[in-house]
C-alpha positions in Angstrom: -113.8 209.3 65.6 -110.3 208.4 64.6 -108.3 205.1 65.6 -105.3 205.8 67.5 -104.1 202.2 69.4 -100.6 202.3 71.1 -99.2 199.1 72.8 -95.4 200.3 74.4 -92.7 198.0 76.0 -89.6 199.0 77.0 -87.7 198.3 73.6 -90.7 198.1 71.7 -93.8 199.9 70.3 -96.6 199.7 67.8 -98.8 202.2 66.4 -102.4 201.6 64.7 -104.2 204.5 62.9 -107.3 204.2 60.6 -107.1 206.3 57.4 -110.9 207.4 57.3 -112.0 211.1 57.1 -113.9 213.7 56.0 -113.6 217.0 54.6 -115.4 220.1 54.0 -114.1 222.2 50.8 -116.4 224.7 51.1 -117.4 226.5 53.9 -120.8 226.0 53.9 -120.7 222.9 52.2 -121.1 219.0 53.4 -118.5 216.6 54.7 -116.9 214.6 51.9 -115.2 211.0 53.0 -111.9 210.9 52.1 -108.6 208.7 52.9 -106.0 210.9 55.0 -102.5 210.2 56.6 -103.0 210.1 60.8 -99.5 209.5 61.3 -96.3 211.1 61.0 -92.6 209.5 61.3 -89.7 211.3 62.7 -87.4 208.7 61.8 -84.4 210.6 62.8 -85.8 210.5 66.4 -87.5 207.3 65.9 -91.0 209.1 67.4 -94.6 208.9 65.5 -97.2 211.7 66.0 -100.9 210.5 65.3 -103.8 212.5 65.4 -107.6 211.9 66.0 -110.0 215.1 65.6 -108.5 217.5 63.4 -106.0 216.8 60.8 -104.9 220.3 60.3 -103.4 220.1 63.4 -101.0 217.4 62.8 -100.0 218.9 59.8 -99.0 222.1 61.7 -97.5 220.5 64.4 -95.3 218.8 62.2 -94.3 222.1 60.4 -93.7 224.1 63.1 -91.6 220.8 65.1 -89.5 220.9 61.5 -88.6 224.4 61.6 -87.3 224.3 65.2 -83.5 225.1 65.4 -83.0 222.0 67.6 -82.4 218.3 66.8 -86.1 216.9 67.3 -86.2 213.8 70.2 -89.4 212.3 71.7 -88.5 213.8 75.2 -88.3 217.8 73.3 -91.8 216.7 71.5 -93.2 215.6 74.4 -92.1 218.7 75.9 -93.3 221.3 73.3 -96.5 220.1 71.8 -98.9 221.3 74.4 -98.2 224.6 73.2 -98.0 223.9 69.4 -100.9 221.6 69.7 -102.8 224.7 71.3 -101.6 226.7 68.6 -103.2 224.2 66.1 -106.0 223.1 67.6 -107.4 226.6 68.0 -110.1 225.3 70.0 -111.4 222.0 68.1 -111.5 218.2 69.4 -108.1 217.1 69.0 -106.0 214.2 70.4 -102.2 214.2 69.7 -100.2 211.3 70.7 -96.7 211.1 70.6 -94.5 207.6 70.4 -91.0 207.0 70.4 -87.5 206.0 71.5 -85.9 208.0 74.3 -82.7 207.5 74.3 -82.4 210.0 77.7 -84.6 207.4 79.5 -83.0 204.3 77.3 -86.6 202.8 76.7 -90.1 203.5 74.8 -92.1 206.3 76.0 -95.7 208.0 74.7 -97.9 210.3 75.9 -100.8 212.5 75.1 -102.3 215.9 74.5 -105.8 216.5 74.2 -106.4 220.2 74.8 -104.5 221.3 78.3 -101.1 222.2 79.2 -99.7 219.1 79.6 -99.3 215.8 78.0 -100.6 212.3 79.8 -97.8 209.7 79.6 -99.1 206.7 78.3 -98.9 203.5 80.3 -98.3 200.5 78.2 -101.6 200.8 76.3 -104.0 203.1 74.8 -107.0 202.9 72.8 -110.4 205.0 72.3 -113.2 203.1 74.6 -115.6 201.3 72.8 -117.4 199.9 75.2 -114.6 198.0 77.0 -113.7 198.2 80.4 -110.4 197.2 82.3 -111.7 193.5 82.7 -112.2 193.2 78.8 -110.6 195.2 77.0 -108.5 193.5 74.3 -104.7 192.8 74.4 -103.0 195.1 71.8 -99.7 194.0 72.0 -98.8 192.3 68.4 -99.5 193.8 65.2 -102.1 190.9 64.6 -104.1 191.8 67.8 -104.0 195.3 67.0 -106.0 195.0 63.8 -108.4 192.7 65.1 -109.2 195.0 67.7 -109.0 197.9 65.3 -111.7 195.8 63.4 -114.2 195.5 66.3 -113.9 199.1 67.0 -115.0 200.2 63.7 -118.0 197.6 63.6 -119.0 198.8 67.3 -118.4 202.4 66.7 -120.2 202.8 63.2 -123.3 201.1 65.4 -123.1 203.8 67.7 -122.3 206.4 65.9 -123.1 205.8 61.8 -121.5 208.5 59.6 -118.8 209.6 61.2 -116.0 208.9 59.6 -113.8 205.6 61.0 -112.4 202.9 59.3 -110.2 202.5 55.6 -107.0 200.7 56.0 -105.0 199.7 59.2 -101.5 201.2 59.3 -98.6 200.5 61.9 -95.7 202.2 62.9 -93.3 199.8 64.8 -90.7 201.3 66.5 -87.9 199.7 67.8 -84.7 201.8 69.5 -83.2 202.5 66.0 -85.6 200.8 63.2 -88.9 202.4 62.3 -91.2 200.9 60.0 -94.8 201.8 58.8 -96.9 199.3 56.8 -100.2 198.8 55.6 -102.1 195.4 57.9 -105.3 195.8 56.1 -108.6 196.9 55.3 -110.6 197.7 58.4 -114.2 197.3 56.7 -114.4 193.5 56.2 
């Protein structure tokens, strides 16, 4: 399981992805743990697209958005990725979540695709459940925040689950109406 965390305001959102994966380079052959980008800018549109399941299907999404005879904005992502993501996905777990300014609505917006025709806007957080509920869940809202949390979902989820691929390093996308930056917060397996 992939990390995906969003935290949106209206002129403000942050990102979170964990860089843990595997791959298989044969096809018969075992999963190998590798490092792998979740995350893709569209700085001209000031919009992120993270993945968890299948990184192929980021990577496709992104080439297919690219080659699009339109100028690219969160609202014509949002729009179109149900069907690219389909075409991507071909069938496999995969979660694509789209961030970014809207100039149309003049604030941040996000939503999600996880397999059906449409995409779930996002509220003003998401994050994969870990054994929180509504009552407990942690606040996300500050880059800071966002790694702790990222941390605790690593430690609880390689209890649960040990082997499948989840932590590496932290990286956030902030994304303000016309600034995007992407850094490196840290490790996520101290």
């Amino acid at each position: 399981m992939s990390i995906v965390n969003v935290h949106l305001s209206d002129l403000h959102a942050i990102v979170g992805v964990d860089t843990a994966a595997h791959v298989i380079a044969e096809p018969n052959g075992r999963p190998m743990p590798v490092r792998a980008s979740k995350l893709f800018p569209f700085i001209h549109a000031m919009t992120v697209i993270a993945v968890r399941g299948e990184g192929h299907a980021l990577t496709h999404v992104v080439h297919r958005l690219h080659r699009g005879t339109q100028t690219l904005t969160v609202d014509l992502i949002i729009e179109v990725l149900p069907g690219l993501g389909r075409e991507a996905a071909r069938g496999t777990p995969t979660e694509l979540t789209v961030v970014g300014w809207s100039a149309a609505k003049r604030r941040m917006v996000g939503a999600q695709w996880d397999g059906g025709d449409v995409m779930r806007p996002i509220g003003t957080a998401i994050g994969p459940n870990t054994g929180w509920d509504a009552e407990t869940a942690p606040v996300i809202d500050h880059p800071s925040k966002m790694l702790a949390c990222a941390r605790e979902q690593v430690r609880r989820q390689r209890l649960s689950h040990p082997g499948e691929p989840i932590g590496g390093s932290f990286w956030i996308a902030d994304i303000r109406p016309r600034e995007l930056t992407i850094r490196d917060y840290g490790s996520l397996e101290e």
